[in-house]
PDB file of N, CA, C and O in Angstrom, chain B, residues numbered from 101:
ATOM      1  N   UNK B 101      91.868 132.849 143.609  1.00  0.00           N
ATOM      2  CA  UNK B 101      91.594 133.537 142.341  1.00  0.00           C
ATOM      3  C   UNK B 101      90.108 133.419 142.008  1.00  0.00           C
ATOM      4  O   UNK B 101      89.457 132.733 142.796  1.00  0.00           O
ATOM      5  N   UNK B 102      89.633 133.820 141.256  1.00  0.00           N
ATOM      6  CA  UNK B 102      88.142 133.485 139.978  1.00  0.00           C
ATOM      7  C   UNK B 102      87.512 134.974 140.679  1.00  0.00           C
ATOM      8  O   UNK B 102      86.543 135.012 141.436  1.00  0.00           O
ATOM      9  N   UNK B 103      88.348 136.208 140.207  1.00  0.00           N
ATOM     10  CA  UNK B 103      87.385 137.440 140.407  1.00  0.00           C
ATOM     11  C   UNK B 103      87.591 137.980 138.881  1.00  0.00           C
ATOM     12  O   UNK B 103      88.757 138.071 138.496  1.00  0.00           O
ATOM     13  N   UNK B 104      86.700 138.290 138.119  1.00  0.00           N
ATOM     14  CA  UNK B 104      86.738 139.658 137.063  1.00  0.00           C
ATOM     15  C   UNK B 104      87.771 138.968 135.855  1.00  0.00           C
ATOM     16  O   UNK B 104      87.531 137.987 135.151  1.00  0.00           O
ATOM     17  N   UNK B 105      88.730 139.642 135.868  1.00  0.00           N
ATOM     18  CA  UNK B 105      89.558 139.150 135.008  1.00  0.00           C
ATOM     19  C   UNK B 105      90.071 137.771 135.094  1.00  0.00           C
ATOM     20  O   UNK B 105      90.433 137.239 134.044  1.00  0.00           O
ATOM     21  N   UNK B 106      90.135 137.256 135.972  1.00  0.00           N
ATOM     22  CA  UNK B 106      90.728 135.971 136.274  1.00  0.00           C
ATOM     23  C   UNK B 106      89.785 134.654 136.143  1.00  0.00           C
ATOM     24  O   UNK B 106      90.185 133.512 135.921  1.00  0.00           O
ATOM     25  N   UNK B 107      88.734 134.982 136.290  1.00  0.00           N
ATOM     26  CA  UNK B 107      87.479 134.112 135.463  1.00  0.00           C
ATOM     27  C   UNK B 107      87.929 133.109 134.777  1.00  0.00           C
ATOM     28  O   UNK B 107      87.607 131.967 135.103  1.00  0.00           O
ATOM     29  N   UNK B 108      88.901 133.388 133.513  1.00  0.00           N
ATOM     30  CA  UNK B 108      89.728 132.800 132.702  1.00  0.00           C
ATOM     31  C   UNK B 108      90.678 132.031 133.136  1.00  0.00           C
ATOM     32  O   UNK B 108      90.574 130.819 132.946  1.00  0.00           O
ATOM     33  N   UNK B 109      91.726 132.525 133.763  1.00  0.00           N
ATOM     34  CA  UNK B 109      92.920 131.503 134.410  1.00  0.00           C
ATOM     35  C   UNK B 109      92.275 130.565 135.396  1.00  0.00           C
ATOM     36  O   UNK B 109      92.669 129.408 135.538  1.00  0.00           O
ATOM     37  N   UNK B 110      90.924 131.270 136.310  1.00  0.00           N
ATOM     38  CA  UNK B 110      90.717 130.025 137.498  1.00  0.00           C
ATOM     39  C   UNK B 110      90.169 128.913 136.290  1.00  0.00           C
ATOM     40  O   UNK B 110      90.941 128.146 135.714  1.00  0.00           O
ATOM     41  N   UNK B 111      89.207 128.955 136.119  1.00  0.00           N
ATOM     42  CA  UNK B 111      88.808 128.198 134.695  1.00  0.00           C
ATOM     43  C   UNK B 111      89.696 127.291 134.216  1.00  0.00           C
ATOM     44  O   UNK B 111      89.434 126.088 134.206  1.00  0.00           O
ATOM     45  N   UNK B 112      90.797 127.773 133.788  1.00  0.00           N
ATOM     46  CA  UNK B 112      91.629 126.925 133.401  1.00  0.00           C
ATOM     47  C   UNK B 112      92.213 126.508 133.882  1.00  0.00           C
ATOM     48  O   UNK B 112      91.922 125.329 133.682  1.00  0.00           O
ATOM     49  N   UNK B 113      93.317 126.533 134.768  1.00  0.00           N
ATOM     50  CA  UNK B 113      93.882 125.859 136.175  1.00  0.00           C
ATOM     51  C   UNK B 113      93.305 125.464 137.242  1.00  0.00           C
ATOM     52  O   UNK B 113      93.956 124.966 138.160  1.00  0.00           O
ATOM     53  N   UNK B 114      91.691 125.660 137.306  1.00  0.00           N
ATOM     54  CA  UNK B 114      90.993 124.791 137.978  1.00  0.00           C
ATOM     55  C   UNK B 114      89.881 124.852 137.878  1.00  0.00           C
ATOM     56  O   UNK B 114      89.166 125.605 138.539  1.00  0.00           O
ATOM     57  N   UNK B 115      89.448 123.940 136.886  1.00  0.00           N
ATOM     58  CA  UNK B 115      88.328 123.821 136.420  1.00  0.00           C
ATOM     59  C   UNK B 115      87.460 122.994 137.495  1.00  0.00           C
ATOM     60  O   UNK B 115      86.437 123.623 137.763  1.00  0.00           O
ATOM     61  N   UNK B 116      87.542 121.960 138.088  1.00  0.00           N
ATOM     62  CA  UNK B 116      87.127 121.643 139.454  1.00  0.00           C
ATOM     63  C   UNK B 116      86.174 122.700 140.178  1.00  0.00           C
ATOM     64  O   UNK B 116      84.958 122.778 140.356  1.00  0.00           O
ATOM     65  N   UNK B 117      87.023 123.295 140.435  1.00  0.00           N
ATOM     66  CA  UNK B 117      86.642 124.451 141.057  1.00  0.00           C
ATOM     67  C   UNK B 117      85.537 125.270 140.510  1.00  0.00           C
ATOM     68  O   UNK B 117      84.350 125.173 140.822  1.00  0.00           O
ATOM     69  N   UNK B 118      86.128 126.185 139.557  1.00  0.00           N
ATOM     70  CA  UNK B 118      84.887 126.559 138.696  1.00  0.00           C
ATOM     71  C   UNK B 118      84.337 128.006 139.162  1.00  0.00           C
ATOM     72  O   UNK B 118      83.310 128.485 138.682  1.00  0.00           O
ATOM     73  N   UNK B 119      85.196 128.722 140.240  1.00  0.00           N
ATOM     74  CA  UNK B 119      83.992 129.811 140.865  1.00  0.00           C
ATOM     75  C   UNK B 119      84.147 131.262 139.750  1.00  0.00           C
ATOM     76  O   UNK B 119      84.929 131.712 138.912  1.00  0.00           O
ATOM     77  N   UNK B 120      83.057 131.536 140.289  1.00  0.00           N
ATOM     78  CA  UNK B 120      83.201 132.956 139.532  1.00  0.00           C
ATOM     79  C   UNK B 120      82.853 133.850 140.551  1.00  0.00           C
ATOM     80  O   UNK B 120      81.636 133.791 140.727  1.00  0.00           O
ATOM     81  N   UNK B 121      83.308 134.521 141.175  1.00  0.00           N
ATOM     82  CA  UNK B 121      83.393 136.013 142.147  1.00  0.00           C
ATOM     83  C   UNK B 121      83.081 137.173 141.503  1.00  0.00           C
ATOM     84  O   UNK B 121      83.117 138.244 142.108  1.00  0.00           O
TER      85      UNK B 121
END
């Protein structure tokens, strides 16, 4: 996940992570 709209959910279910695509 972490493209466009999903920015938000990766963010929140994995903040670790953190990417933005």
């Amino acid at each position: 996940m972490g493209a466009g709209l999903f920015q938000s959910w990766d963010r929140e279910y994995n903040p670790r992570a953190g990417r933005y695509i």
